[in-house]
ZADRENLUM-282187 format. One record per residue (C-alpha): residue in one letter; z, y, x; residue number from 1. Coordinates in pm, 1 decimal. Each point is the difference from the previous one (the first is absolute). Example, Ala and Ser with C-alpha at 12.3 -4.5 7.8 and 13.67 -1.06 7.14 Angstrom:
@residu: a	z: 780.0	y: -450.0	x: 1230.0	num: 1;
@residu: s	z: -66.0	y: 344.0	x: 137.0	num: 2;
// end
This chain:
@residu: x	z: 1519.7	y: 18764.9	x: 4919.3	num: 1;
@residu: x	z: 269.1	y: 75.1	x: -255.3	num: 2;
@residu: x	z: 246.7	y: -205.4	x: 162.0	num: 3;
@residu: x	z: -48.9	y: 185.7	x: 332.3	num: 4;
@residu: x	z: 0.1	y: 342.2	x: -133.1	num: 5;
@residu: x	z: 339.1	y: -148.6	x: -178.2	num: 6;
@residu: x	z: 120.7	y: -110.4	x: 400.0	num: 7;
@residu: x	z: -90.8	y: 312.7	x: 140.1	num: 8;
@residu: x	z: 211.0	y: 209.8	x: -197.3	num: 9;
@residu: x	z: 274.1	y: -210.7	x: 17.9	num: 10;
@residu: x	z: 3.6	y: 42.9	x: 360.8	num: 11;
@residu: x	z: -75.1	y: 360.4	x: -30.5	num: 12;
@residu: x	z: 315.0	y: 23.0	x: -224.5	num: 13;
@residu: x	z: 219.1	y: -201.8	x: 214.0	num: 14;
@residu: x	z: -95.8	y: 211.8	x: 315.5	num: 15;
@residu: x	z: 74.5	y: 336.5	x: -208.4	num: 16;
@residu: x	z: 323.1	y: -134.2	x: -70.9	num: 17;
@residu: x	z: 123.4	y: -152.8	x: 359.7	num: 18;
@residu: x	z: -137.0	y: 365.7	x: 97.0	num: 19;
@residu: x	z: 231.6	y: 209.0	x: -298.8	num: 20;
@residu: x	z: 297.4	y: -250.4	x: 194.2	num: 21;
@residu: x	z: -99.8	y: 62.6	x: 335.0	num: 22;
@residu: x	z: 53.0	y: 337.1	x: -101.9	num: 23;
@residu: x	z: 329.0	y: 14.8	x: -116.4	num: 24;
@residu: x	z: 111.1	y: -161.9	x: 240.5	num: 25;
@residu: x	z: -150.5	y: 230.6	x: 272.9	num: 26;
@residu: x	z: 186.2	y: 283.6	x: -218.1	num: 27;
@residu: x	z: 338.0	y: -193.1	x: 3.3	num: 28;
@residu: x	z: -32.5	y: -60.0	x: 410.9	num: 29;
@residu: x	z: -20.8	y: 430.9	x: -37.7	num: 30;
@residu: x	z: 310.5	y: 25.6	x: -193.2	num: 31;
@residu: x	z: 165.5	y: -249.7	x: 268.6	num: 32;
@residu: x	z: -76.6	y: 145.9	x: 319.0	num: 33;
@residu: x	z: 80.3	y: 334.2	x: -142.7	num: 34;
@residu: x	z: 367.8	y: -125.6	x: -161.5	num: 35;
@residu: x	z: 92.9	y: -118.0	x: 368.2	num: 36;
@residu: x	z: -44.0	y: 350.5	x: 160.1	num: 37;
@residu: x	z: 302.1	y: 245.3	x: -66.8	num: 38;
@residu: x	z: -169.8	y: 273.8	x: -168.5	num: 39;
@residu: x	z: -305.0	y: -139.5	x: -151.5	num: 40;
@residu: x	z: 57.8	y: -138.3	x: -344.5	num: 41;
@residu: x	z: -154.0	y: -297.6	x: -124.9	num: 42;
@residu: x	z: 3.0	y: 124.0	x: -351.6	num: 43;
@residu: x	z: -193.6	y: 338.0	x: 67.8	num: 44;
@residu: x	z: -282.0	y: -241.1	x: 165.4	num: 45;
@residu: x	z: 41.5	y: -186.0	x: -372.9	num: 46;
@residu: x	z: -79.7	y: 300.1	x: -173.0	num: 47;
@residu: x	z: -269.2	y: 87.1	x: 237.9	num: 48;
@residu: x	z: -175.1	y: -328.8	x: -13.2	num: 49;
@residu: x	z: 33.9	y: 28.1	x: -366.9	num: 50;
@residu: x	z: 231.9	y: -312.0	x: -27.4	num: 51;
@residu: x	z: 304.8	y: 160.4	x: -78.1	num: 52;
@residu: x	z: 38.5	y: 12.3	x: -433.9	num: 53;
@residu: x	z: -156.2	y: -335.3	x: 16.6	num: 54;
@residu: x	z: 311.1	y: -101.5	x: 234.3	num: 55;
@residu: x	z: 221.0	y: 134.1	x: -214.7	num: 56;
@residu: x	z: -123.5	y: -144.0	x: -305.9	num: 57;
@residu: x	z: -6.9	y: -337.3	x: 155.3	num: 58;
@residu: x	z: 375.0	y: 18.8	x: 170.2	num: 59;
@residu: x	z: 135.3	y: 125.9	x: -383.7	num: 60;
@residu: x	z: -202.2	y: -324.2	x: -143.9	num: 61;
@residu: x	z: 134.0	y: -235.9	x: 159.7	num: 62;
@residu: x	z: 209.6	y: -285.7	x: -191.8	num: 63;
@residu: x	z: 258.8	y: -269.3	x: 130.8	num: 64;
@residu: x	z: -39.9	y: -191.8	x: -289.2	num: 65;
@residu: x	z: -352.4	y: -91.5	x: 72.7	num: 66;
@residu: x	z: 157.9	y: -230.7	x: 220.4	num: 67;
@residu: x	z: 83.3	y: -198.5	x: -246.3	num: 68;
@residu: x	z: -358.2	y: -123.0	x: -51.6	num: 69;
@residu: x	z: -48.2	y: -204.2	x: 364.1	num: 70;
@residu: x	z: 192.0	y: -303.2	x: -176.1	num: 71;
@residu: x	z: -272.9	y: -41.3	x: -212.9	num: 72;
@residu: x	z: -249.9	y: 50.2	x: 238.0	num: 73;
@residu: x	z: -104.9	y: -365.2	x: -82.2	num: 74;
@residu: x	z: -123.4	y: 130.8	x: -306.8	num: 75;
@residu: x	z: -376.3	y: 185.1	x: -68.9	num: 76;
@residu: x	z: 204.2	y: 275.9	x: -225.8	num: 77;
@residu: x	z: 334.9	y: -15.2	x: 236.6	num: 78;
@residu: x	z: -308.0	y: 128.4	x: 278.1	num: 79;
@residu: x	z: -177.9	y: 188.0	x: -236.5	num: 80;
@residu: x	z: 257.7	y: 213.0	x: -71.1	num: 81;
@residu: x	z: 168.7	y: 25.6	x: 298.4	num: 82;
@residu: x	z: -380.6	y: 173.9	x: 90.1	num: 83;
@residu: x	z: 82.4	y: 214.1	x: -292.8	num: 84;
@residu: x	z: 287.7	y: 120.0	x: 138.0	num: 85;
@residu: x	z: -93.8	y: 24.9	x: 358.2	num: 86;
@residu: x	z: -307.2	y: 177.9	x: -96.2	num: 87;
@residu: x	z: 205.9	y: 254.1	x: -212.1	num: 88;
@residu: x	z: 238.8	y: 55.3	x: 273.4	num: 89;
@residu: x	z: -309.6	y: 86.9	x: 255.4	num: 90;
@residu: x	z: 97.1	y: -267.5	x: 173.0	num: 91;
@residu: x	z: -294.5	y: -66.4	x: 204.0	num: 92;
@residu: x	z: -36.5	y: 437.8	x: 111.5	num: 93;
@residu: x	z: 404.8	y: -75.4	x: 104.8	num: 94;
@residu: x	z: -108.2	y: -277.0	x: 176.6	num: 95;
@residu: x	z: -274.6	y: 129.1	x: 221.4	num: 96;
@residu: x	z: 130.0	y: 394.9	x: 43.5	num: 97;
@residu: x	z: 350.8	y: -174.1	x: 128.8	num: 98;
@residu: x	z: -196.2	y: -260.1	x: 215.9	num: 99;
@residu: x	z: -142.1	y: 332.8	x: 140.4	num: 100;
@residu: x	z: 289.9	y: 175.3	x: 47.9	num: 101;
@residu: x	z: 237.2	y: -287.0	x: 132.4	num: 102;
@residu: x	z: -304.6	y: -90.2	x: 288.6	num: 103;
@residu: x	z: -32.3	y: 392.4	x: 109.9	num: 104;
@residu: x	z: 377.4	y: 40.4	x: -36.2	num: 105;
@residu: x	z: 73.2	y: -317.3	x: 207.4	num: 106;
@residu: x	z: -260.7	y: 90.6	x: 295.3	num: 107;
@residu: x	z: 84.7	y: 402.7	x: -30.0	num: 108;
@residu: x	z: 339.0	y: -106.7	x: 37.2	num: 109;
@residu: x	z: -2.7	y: -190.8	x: 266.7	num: 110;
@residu: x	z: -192.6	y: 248.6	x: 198.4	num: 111;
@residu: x	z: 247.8	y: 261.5	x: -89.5	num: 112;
@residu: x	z: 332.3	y: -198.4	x: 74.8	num: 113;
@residu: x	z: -131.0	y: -7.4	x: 391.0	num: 114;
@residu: x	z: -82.4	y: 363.1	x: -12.9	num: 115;
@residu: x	z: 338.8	y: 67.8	x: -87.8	num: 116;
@residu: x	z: 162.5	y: -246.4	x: 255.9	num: 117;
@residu: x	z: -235.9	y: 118.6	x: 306.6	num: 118;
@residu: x	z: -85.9	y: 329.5	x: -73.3	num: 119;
@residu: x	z: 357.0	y: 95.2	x: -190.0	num: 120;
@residu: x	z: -56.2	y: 449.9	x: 97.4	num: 121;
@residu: x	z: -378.9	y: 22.0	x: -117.9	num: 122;
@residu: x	z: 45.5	y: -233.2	x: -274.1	num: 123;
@residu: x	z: 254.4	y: 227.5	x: -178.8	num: 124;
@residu: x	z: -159.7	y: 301.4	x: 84.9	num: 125;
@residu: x	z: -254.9	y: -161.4	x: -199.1	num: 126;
@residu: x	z: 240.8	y: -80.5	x: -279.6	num: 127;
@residu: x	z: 103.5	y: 357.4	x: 4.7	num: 128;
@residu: x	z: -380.8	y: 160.2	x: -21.9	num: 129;
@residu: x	z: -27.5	y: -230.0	x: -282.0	num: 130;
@residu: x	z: 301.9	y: 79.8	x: -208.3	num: 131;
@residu: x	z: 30.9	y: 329.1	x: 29.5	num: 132;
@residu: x	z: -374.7	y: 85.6	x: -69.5	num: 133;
@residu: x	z: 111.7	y: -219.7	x: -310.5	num: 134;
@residu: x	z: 279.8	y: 185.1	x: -78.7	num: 135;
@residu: x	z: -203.6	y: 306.0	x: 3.8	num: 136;
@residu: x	z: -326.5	y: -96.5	x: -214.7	num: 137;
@residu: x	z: 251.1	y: -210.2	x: -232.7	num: 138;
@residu: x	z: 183.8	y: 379.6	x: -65.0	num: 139;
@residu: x	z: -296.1	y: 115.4	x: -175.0	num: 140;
@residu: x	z: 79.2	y: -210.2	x: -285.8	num: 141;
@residu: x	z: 374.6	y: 74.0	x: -27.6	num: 142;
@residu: x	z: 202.9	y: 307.1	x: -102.2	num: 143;
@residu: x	z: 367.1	y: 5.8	x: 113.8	num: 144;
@residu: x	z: 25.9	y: 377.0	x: -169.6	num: 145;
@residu: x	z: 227.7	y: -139.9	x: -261.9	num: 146;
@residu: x	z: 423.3	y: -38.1	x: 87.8	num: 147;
@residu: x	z: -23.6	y: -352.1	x: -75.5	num: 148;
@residu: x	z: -305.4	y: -47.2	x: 229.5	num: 149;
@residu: x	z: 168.6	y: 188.5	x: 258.8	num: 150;
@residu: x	z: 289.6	y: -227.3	x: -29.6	num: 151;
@residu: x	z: -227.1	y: -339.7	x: 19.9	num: 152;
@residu: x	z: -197.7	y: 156.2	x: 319.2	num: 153;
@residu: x	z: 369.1	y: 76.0	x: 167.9	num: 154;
@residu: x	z: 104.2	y: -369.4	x: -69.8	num: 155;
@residu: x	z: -347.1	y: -214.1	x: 73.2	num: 156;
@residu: x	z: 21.4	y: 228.7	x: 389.5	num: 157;
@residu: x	z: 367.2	y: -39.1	x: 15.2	num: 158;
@residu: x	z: -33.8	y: -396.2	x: -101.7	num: 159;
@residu: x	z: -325.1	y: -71.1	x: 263.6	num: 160;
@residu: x	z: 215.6	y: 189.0	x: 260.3	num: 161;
@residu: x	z: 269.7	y: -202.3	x: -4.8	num: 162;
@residu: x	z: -170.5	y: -312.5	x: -67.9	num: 163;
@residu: x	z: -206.1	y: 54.1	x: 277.1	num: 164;
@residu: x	z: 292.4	y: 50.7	x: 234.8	num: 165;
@residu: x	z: -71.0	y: -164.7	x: 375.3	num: 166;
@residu: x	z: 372.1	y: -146.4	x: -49.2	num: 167;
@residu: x	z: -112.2	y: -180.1	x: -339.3	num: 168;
@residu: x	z: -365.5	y: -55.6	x: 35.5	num: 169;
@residu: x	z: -26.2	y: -317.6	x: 249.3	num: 170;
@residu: x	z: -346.6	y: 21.4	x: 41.5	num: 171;
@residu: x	z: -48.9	y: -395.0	x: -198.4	num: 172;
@residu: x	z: 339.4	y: -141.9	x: 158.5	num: 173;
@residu: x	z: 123.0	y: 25.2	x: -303.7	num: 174;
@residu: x	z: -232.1	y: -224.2	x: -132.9	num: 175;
@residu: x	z: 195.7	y: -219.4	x: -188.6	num: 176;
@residu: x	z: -139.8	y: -267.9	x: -324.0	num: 177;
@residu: x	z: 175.1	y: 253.9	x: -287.4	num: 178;
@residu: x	z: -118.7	y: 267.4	x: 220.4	num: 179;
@residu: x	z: -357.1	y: -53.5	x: 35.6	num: 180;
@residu: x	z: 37.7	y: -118.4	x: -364.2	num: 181;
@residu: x	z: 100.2	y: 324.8	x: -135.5	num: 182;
@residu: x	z: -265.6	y: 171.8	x: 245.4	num: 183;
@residu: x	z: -306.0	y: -189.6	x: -172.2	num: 184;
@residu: x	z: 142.0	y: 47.6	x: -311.6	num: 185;
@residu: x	z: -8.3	y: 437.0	x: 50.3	num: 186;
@residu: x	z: -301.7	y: 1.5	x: 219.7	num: 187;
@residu: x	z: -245.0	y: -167.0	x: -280.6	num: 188;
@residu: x	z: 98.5	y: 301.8	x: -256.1	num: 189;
@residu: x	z: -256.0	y: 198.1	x: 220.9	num: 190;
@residu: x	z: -270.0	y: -217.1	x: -146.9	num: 191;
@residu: x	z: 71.7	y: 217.1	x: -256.1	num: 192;
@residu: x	z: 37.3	y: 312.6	x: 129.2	num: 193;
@residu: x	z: -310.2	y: 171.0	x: 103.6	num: 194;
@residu: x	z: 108.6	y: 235.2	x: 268.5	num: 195;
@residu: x	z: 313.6	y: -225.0	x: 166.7	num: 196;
@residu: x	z: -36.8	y: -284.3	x: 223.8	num: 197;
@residu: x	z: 138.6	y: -284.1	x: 20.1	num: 198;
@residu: x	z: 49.8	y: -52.5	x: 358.4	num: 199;
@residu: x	z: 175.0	y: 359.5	x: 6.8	num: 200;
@residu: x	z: 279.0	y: -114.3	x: -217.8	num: 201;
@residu: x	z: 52.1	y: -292.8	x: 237.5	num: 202;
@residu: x	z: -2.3	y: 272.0	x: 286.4	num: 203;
@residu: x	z: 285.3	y: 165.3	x: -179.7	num: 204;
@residu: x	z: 168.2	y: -298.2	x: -60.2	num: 205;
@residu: x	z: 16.4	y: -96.4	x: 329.7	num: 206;
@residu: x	z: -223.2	y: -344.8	x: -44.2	num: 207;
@residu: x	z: -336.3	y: 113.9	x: 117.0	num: 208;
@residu: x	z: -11.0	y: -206.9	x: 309.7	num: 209;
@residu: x	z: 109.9	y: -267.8	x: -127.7	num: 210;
@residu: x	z: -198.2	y: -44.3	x: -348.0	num: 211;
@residu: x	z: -315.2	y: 84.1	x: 257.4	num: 212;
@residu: x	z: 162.5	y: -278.7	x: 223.3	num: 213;
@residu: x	z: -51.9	y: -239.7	x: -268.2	num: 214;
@residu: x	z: -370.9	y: -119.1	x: -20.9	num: 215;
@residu: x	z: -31.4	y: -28.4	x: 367.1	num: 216;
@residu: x	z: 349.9	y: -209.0	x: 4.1	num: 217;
@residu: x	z: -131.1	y: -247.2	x: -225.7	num: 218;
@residu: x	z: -344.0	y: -40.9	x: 156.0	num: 219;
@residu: x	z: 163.5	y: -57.5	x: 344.7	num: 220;
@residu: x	z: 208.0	y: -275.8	x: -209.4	num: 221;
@residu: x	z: -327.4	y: -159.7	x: -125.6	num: 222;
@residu: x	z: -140.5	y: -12.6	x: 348.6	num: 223;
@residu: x	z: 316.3	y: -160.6	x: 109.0	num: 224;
@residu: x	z: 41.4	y: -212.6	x: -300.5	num: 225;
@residu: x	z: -344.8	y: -138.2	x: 86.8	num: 226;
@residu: x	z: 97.5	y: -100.2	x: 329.9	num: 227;
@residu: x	z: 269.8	y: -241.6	x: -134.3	num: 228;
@residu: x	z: 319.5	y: 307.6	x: 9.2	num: 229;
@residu: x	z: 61.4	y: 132.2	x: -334.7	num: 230;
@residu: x	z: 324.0	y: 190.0	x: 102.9	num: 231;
@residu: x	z: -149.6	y: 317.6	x: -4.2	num: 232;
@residu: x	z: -194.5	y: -47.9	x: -330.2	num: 233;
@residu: x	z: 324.1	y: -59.9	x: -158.6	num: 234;
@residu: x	z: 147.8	y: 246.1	x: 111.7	num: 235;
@residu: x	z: -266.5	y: 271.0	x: -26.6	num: 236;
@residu: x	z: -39.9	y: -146.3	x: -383.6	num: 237;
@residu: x	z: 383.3	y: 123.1	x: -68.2	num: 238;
@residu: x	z: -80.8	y: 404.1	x: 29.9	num: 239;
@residu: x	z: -359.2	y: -71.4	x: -158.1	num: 240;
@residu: x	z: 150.3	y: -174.9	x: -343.4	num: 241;
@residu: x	z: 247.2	y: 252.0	x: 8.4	num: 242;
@residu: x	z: -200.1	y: 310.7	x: 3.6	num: 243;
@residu: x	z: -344.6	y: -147.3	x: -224.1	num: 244;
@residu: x	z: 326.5	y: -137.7	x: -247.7	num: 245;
@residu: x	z: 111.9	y: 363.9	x: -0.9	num: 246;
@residu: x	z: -401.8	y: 164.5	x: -51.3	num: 247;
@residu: x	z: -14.4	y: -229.0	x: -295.5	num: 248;
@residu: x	z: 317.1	y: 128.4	x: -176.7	num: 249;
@residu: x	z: -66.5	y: 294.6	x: 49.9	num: 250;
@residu: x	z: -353.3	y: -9.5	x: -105.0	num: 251;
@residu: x	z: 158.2	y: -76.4	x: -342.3	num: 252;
@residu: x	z: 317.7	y: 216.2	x: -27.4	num: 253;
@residu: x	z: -21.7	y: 263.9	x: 250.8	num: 254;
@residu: x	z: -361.6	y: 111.3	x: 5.4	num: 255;
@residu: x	z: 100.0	y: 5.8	x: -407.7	num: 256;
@residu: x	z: 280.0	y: 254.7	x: 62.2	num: 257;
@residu: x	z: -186.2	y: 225.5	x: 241.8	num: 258;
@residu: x	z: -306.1	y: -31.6	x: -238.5	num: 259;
@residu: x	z: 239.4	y: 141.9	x: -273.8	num: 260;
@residu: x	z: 117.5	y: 297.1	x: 249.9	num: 261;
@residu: x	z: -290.5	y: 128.5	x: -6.6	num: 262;
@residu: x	z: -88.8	y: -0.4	x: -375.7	num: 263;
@residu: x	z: 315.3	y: 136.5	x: -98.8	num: 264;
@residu: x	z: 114.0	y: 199.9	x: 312.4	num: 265;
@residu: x	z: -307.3	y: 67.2	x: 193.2	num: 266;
@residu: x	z: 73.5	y: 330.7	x: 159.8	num: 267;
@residu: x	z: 339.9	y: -109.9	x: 98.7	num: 268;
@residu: x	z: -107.7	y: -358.9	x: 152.9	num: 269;
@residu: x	z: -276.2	y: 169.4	x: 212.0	num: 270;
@residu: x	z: 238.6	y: 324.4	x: 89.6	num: 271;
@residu: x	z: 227.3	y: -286.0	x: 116.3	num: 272;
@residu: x	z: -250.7	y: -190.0	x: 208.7	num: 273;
@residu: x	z: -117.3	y: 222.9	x: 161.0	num: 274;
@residu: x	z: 389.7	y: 114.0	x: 66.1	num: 275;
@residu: x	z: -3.3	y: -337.7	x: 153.9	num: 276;
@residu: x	z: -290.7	y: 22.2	x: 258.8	num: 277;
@residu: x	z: 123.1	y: 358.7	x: 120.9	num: 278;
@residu: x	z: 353.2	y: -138.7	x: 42.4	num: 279;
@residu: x	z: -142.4	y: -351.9	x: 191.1	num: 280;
@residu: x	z: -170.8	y: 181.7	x: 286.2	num: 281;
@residu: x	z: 353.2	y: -15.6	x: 143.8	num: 282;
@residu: x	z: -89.7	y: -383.7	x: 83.1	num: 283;
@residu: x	z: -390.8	y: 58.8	x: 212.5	num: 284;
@residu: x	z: 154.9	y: 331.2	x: 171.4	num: 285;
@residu: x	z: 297.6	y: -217.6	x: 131.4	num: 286;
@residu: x	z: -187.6	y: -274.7	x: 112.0	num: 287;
@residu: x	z: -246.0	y: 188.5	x: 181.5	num: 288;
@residu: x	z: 323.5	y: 189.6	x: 156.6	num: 289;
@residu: x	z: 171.4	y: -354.3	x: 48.2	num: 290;
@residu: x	z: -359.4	y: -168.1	x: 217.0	num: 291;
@residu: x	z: -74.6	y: 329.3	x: 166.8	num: 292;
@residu: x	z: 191.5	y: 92.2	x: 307.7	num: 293;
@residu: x	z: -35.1	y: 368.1	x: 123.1	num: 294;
@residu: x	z: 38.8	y: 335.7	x: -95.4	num: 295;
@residu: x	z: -120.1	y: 100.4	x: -347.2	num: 296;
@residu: x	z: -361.5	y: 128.5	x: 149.2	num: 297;
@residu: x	z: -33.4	y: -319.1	x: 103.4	num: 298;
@residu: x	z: 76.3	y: -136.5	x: -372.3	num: 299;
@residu: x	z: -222.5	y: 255.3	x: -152.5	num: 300;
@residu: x	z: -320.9	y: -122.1	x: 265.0	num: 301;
@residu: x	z: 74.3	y: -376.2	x: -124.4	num: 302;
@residu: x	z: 56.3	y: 73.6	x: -364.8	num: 303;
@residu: x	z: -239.4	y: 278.1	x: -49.5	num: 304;
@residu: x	z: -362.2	y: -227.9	x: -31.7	num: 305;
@residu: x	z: 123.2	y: -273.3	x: -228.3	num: 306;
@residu: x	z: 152.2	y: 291.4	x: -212.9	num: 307;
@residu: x	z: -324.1	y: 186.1	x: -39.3	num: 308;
@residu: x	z: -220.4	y: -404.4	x: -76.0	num: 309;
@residu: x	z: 279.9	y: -57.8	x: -250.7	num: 310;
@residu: x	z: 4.8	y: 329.5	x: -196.2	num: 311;
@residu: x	z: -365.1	y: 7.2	x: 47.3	num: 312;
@residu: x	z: -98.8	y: -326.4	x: -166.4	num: 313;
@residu: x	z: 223.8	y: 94.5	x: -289.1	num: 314;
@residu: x	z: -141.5	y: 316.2	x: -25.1	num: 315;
@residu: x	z: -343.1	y: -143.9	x: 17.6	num: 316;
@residu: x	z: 40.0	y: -250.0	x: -275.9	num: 317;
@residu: x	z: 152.1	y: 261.2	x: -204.2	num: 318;
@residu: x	z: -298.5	y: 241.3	x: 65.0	num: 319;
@residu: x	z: -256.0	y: -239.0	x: -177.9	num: 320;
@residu: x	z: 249.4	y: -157.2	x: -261.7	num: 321;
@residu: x	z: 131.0	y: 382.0	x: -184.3	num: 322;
@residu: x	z: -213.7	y: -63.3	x: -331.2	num: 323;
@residu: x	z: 227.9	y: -321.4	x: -65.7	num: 324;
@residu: x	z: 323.4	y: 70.2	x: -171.9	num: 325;
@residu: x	z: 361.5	y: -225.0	x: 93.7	num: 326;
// end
């Protein structure tokens, strides 16, 4: 009888924890799906979810040199503490909240990459509703009363406008290896930036549709590698190493240097930020111009719905999230 009671809460154990799993990982696919959406930040749903100081501490744990222990793997202490280590570094929560948010991410983006290629006016007009409600309920925790403040606000809206220039942004064209490197490498620091998204800094940049482009790319060169051809996989593989190489440096360098912008500089990084998202709605009102052919009524009657969804999901989440602080 002992030995059964023993069993059953073994079992009982082993289902709590697959369960505690389960859900971080359900909370990472959150973070994902929100991070591909320009607008909706991945690291606000953190902080909602309550994962986002555990994040943090894990990211700022991590160490290279633990590396060092697979070569004596062999060994019972070369595994035992390489456990150690991994265990310190909350390896296993890294493990299953990125699981989550690569899977959402992956699907989310996918979904979003032929929205933007079939639908091109609504799509933006979505974008805008998004980033501009953002802009707005981001304000709330800036002041730009100070000169200096004034000066970064000028410079983040004079720096999205021009960046976001139809003559410089190619809509993904662009999309070169160094490119798409350097775009992964900025778009993880929103991971640590409750508030930003990640996916709106590769709208500014100008590599949305491509970095969305991605997941479904490489699936299609699965399919086809299956079938004996693996052309495309190869070649779909070259922008996917390129821009997971460039989340991965950045995960450890930039995501650092934003993270210390904030502790040091907070009113300034935000007043900036937000500089940026005011300045970027240059790049959704041109491409709803650009895919819209009429008179500007005509624009307005297009734009006007996915404007109001956009702002009003932002505003929604915002509405049942103002007791957490950024």
């Amino acid at each position: 009888m002992a030995d059964a009671n023993a069993d059953a809460d073994v079992d009982a154990d082993t289902d709590a924890g697959a369960r505690a799993w389960l859900v971080v990982y359900l909370k990472g696919a959150c973070m994902g799906a929100a991070d591909t959406v320009p607008g909706v930040s991945g690291g606000t749903i953190a902080v909602i979810v309550g994962v986002y100081e555990r994040l943090i501490a894990a990211l700022t744990s991590i160490d290279p040199r633990s590396v060092r222990h697979v070569a004596s793997l062999h060994t019972a202490a070369g595994r035992a503490t390489l456990a150690e280590d991994l265990l310190r570094m909350d390896a296993p929560f890294l493990l299953a909240l990125g699981a989550g948010v690569l899977s959402a991410a992956a699907t989310i983006a996918s979904a979003m990459s032929v929205a933007v290629e079939r639908y091109p006016a609504p799509t933006n007009a979505f974008f805008f509703g998004l980033i501009a409600a953002s802009a707005v309920v981001l304000s709330r925790y800036v002041d730009a009363a100070t000169p200096r403040r004034a000066a970064v606000a000028a410079v983040g809206v004079v720096f999205a406008f021009l960046v976001t220039d139809p003559s410089l942004s190619g809509g993904g064209d662009g999309a070169t290896p160094p490119v798409l490197f350097v775009a992964g490498a900025i778009a993880i620091s929103a991971m640590v930036l409750p508030g930003v998204s990640g996916a709106f800094l590769l709208y500014v940049m100008g590599q949305y549709e491509a970095a969305t482009r991605i997941p479904r790319d490489v699936a299609g060169g699965v399919v086809a590698a299956l079938g004996g051809d693996v052309g495309p996989l190869l070649a779909a593989l070259v922008p996917f190493v390129s821009f997971v190489g460039g989340a991965l440096v950045g995960l450890f360098s930039v995501a650092y240097v934003v993270r210390a912008a904030l502790e040091r500089h907070r009113e300034a990084t935000l007043v900036f930020l937000v500089s940026l998202m005011i300045g970027a709605l240059r790049l959704p009102v041109n491409e709803v111009r650009t895919n819209v052919e009429g008179p500007p009524t005509e624009v307005a009657v297009v734009a006007a719905v996915p404007v109001v969804v956009g702002a009003g999901l932002v505003f929604a989440l915002d509405r049942h999230t103002d007791d957490l602080e950024y």
